[in-house]
Residue frames as a rotation matrix with the C-alpha (Angstrom) as fourth column:
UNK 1
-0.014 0.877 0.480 44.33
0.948 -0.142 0.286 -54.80
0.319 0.459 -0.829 14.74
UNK 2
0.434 0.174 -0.884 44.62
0.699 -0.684 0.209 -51.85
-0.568 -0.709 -0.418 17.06
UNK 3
-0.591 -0.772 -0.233 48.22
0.186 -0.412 0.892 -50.75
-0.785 0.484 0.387 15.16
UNK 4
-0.514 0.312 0.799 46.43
0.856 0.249 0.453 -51.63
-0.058 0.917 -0.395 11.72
UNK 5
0.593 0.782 0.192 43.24
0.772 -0.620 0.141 -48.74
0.229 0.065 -0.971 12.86
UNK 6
0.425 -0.212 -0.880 45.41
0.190 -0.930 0.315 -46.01
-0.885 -0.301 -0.355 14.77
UNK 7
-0.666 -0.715 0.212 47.50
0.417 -0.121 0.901 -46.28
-0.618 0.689 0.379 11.28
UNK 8
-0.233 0.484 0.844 44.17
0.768 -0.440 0.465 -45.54
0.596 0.757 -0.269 9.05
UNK 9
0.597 0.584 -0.550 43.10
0.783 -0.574 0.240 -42.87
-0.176 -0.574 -0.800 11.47
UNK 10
-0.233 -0.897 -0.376 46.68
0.164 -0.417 0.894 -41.33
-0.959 0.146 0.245 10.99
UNK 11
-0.864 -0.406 0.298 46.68
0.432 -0.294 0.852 -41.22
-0.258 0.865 0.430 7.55
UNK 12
-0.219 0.671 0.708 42.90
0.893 -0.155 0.423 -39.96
0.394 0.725 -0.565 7.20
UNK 13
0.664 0.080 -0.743 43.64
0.605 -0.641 0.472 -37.11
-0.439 -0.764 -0.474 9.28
UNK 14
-0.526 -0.832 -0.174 47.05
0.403 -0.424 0.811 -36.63
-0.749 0.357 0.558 7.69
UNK 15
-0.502 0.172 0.847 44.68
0.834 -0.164 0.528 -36.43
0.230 0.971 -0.061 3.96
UNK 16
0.627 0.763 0.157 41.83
0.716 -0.643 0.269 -34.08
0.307 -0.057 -0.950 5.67
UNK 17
0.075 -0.596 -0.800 44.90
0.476 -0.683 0.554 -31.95
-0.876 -0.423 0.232 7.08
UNK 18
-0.698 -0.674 0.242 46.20
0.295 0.037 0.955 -31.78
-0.652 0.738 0.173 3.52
UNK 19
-0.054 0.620 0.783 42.85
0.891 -0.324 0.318 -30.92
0.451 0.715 -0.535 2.13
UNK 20
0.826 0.562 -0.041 42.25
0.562 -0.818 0.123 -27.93
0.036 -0.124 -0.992 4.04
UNK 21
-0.044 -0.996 -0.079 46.24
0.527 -0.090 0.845 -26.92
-0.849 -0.004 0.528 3.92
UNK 22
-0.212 -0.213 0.954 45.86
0.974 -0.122 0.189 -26.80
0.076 0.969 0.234 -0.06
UNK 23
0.617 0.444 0.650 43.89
0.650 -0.753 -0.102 -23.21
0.444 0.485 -0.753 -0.14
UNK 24
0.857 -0.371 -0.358 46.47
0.046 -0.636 0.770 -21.83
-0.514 -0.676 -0.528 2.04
UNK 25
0.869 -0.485 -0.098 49.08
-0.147 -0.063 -0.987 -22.87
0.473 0.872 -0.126 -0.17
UNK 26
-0.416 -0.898 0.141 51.43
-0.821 0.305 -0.483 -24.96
0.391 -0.317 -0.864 1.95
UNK 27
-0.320 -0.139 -0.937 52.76
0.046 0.986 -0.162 -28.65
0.946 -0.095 -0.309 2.72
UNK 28
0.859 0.326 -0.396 52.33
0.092 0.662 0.744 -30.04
0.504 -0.675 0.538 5.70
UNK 29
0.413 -0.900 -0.141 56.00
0.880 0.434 -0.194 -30.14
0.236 -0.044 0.971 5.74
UNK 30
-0.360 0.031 0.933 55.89
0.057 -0.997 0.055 -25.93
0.931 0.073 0.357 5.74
UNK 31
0.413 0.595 0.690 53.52
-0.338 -0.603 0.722 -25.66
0.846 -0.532 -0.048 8.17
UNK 32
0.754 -0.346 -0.559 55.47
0.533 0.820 0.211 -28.30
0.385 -0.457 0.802 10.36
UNK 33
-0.547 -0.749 0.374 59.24
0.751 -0.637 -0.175 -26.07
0.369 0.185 0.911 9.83
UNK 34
-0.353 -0.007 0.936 57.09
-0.118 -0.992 -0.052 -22.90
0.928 -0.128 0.349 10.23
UNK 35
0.905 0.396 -0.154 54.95
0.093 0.169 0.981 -24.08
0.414 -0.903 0.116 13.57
UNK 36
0.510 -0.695 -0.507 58.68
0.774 0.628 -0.082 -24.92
0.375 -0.350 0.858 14.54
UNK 37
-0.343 -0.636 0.691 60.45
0.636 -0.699 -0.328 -21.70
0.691 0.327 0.644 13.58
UNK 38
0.230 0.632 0.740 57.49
-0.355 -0.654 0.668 -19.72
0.906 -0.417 0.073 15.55
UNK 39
0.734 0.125 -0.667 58.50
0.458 0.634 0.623 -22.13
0.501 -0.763 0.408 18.78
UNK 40
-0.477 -0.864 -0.160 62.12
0.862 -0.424 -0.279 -20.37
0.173 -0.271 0.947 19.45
UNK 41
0.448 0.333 -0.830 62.08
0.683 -0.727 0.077 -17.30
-0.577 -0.601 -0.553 21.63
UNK 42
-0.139 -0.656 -0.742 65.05
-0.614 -0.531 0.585 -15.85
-0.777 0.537 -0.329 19.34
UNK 43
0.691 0.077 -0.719 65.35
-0.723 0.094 -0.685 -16.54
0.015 0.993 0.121 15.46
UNK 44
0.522 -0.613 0.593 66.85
0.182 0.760 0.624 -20.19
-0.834 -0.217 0.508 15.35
UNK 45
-0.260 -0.886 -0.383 69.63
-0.842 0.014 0.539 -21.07
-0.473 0.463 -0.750 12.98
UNK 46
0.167 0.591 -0.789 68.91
-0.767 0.581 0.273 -23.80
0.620 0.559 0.550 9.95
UNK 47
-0.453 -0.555 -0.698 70.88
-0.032 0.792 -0.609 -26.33
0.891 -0.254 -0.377 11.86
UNK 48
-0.760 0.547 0.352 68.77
-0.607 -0.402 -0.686 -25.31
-0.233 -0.734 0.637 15.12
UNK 49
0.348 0.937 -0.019 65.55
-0.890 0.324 -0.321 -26.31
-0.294 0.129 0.947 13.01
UNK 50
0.376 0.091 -0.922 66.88
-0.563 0.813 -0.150 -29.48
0.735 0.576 0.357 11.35
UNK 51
-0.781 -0.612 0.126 67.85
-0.344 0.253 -0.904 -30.81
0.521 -0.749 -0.408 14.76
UNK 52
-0.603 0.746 0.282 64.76
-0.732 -0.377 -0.568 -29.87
-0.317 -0.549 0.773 16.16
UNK 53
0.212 0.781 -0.587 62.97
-0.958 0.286 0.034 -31.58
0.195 0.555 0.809 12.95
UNK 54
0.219 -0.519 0.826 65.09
-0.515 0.658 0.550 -34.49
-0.829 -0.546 -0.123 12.75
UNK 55
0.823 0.495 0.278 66.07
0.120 0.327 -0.937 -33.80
-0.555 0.805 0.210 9.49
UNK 56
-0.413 -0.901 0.131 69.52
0.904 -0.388 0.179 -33.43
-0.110 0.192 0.975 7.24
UNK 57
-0.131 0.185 -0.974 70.14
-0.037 -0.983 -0.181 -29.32
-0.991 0.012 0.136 7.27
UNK 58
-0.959 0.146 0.242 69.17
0.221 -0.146 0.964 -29.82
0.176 0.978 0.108 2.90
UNK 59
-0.323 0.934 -0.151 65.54
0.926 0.345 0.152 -30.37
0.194 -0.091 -0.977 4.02
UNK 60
0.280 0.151 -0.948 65.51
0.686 -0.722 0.087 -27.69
-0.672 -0.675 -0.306 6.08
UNK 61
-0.636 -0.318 -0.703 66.72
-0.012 -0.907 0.420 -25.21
-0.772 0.276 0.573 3.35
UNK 62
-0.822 0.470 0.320 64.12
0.435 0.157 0.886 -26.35
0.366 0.869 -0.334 0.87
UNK 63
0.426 0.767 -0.481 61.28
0.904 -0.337 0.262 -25.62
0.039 -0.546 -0.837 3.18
UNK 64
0.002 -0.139 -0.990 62.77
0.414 -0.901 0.128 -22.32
-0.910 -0.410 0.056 4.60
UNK 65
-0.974 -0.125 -0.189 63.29
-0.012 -0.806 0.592 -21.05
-0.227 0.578 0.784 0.69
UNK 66
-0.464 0.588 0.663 59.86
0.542 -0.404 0.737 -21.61
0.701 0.701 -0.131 -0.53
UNK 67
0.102 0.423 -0.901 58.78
0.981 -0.193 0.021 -20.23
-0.165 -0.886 -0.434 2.81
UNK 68
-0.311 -0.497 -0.810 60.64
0.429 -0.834 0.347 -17.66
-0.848 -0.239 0.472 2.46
UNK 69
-0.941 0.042 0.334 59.40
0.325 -0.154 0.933 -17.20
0.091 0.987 0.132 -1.42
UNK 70
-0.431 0.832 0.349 56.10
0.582 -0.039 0.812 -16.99
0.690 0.553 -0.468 -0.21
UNK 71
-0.046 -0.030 0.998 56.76
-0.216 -0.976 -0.039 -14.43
0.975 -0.218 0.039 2.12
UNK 72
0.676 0.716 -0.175 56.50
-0.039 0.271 0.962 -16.22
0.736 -0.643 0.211 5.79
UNK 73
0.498 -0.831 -0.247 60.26
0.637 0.158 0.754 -16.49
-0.588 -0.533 0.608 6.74
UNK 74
0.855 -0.507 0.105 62.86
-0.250 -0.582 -0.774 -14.34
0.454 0.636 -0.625 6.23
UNK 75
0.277 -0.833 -0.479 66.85
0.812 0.469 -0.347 -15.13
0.514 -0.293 0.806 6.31
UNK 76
0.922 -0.206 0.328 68.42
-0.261 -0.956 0.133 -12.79
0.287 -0.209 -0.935 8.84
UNK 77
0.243 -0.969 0.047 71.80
-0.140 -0.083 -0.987 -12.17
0.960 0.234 -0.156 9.42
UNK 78
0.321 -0.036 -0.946 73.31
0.735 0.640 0.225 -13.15
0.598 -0.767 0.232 12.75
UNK 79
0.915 -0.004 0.403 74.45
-0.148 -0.933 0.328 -10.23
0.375 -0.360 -0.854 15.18
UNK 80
0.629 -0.771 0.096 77.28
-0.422 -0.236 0.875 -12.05
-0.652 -0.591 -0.474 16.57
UNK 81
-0.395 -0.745 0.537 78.85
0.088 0.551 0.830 -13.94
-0.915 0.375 -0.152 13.43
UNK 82
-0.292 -0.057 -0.955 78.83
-0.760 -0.592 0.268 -13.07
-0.581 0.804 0.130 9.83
UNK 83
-0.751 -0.080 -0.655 78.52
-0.576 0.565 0.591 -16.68
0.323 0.821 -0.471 8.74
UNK 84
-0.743 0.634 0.216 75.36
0.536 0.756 -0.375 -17.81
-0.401 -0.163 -0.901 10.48
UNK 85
-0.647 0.739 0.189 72.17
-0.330 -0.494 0.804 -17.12
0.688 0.458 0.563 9.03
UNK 86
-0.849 0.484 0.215 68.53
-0.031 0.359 -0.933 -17.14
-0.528 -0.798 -0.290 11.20
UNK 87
-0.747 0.600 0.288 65.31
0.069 -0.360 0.930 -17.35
0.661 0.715 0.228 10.33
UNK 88
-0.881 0.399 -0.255 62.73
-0.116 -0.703 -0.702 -15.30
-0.459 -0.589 0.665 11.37
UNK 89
-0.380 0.800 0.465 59.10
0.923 0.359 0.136 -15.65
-0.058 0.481 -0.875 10.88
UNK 90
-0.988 -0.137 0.066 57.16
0.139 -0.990 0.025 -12.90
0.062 0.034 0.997 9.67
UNK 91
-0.553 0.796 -0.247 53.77
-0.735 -0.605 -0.305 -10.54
-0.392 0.013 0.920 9.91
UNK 92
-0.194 0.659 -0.727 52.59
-0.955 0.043 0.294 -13.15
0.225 0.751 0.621 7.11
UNK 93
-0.408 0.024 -0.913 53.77
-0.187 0.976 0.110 -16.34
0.894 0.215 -0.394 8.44
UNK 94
-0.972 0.130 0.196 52.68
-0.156 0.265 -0.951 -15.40
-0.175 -0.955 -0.237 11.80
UNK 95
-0.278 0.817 -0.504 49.25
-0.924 -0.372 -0.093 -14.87
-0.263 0.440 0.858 9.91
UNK 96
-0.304 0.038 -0.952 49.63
-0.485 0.854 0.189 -18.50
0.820 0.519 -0.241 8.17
UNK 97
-0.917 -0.290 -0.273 50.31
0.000 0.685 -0.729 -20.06
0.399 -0.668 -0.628 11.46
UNK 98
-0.577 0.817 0.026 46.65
-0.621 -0.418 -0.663 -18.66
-0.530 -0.399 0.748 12.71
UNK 99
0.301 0.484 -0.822 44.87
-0.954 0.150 -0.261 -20.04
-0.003 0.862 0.507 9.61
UNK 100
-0.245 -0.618 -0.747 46.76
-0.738 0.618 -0.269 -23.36
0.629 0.485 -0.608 10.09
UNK 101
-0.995 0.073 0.073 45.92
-0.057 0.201 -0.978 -23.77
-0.086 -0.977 -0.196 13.75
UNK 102
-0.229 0.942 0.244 42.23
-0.594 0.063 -0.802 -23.36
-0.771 -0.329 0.545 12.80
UNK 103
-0.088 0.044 -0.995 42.67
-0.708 0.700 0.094 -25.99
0.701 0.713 -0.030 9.58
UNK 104
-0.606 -0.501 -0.618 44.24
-0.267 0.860 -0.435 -28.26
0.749 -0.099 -0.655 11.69
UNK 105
-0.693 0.640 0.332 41.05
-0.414 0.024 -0.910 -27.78
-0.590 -0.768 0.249 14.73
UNK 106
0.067 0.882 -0.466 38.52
-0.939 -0.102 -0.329 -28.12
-0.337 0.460 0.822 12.02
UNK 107
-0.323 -0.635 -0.702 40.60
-0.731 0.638 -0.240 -31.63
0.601 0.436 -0.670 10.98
UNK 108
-0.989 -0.142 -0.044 40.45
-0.022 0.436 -0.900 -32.66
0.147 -0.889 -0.435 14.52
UNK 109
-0.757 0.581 0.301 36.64
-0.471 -0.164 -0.867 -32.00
-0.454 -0.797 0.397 14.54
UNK 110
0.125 0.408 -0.904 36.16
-0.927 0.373 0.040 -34.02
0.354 0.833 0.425 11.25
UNK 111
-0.610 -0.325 -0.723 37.80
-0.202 0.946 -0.255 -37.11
0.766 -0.009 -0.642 12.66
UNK 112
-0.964 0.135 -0.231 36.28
0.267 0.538 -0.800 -36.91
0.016 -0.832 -0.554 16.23
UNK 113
-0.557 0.800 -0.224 32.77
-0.615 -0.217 0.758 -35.78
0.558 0.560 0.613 14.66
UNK 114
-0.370 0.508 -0.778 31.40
-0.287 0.734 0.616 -39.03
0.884 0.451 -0.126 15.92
UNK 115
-0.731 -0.332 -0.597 32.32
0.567 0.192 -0.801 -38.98
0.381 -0.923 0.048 19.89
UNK 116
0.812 0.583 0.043 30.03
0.297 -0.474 0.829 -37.93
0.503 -0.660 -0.558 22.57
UNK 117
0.600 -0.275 0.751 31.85
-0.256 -0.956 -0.145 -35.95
0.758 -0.105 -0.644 24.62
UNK 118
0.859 -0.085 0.506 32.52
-0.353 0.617 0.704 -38.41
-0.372 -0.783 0.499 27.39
UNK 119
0.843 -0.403 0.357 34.16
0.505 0.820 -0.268 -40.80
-0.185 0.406 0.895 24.47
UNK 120
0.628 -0.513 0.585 36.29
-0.189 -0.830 -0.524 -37.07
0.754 0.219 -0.619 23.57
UNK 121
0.579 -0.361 0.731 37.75
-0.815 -0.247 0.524 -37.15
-0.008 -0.899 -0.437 27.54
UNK 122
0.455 -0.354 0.817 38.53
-0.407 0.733 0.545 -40.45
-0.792 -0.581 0.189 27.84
UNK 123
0.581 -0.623 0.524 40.64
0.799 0.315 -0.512 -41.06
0.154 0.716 0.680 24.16
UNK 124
0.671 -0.458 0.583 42.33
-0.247 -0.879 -0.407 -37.75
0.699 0.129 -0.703 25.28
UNK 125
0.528 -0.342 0.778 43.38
-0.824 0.016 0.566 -39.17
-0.206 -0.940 -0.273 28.63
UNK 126
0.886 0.119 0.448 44.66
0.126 0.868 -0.481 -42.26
-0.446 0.483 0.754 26.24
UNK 127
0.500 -0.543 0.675 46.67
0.606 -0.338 -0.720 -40.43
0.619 0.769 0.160 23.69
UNK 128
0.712 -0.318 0.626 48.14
-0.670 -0.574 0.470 -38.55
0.210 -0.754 -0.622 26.84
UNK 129
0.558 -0.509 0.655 49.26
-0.248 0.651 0.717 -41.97
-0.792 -0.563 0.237 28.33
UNK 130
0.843 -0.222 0.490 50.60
0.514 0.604 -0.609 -43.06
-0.161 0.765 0.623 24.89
UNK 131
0.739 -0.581 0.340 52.33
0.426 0.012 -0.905 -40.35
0.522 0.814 0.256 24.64
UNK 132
0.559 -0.554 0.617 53.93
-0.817 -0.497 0.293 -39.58
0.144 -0.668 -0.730 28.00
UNK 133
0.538 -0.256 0.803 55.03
-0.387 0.771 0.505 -42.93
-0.749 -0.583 0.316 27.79
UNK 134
0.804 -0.416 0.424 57.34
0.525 0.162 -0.836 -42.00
0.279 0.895 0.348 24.83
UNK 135
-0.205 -0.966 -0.156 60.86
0.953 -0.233 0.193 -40.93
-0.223 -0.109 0.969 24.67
UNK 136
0.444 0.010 -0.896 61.14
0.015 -1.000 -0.004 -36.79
-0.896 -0.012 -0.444 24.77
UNK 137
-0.376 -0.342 0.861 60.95
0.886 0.141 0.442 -35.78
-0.273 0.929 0.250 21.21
UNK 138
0.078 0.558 -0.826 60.80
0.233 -0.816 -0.529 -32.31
-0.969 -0.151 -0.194 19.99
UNK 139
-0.643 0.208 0.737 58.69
0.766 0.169 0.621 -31.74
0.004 0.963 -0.268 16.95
């Protein structure tokens, strides 16, 4: 029963994410890749991010072009090797990422709407244990 609820909670978070996403004009999957891309101190490499994601390096080039189509990433050439390519996030996507971060708060304040503040502290200090008590995964 527990599994059964954290699953609907997941997915009605995942839809209210996805509704307030739409006017920005990006997936989930975008904003995921770009949050990512913004995470590296230097411009990663695709293979970098599809590591990172835990995805094949095709995935990763769909996302990065329409990114890149809609102006948030850009491919840059490597400095030490002609045949790698980075991507870099830009002015716009750093812009996106701002706008995303306050979708994704406003998400978080639809679902937990209902909590008294106490009930806030003490499902945080939960979802902590749950998830320090997972294998190191970087997403």
């Amino acid at each position: 029963m527990l599994a059964e609820r954290l699953l609907r909670l997941t997915r009605r978070l995942h839809r209210i994410q996805s509704r307030q996403l739409e006017p920005i004009g990006i997936t989930p999957a975008q904003f995921r890749l770009l949050r990512t891309v913004a995470s590296y101190d230097a411009a990663p490499r695709m293979a970098d991010l599809a590591q990172r994601l835990d995805v094949v390096p095709r995935a990763v080039t769909t996302l990065v072009d329409a990114l890149e189509a809609s102006g948030r990433v850009r491919r840059a050439p490597d400095p030490d090797s002609r045949r790698v390519v980075r991507i870099e996030i830009t002015d716009e996507g750093r812009a996106t990422l701002r706008s995303l971060r306050n979708a994704r708060r406003a998400a978080a304040e639809e679902i937990l709407a209902p909590l008294t503040a106490g009930q806030r502290e003490v499902l945080g200090g939960l979802l902590s244990a749950l998830v320090d008590g997972m294998p190191e995964r970087r997403c």
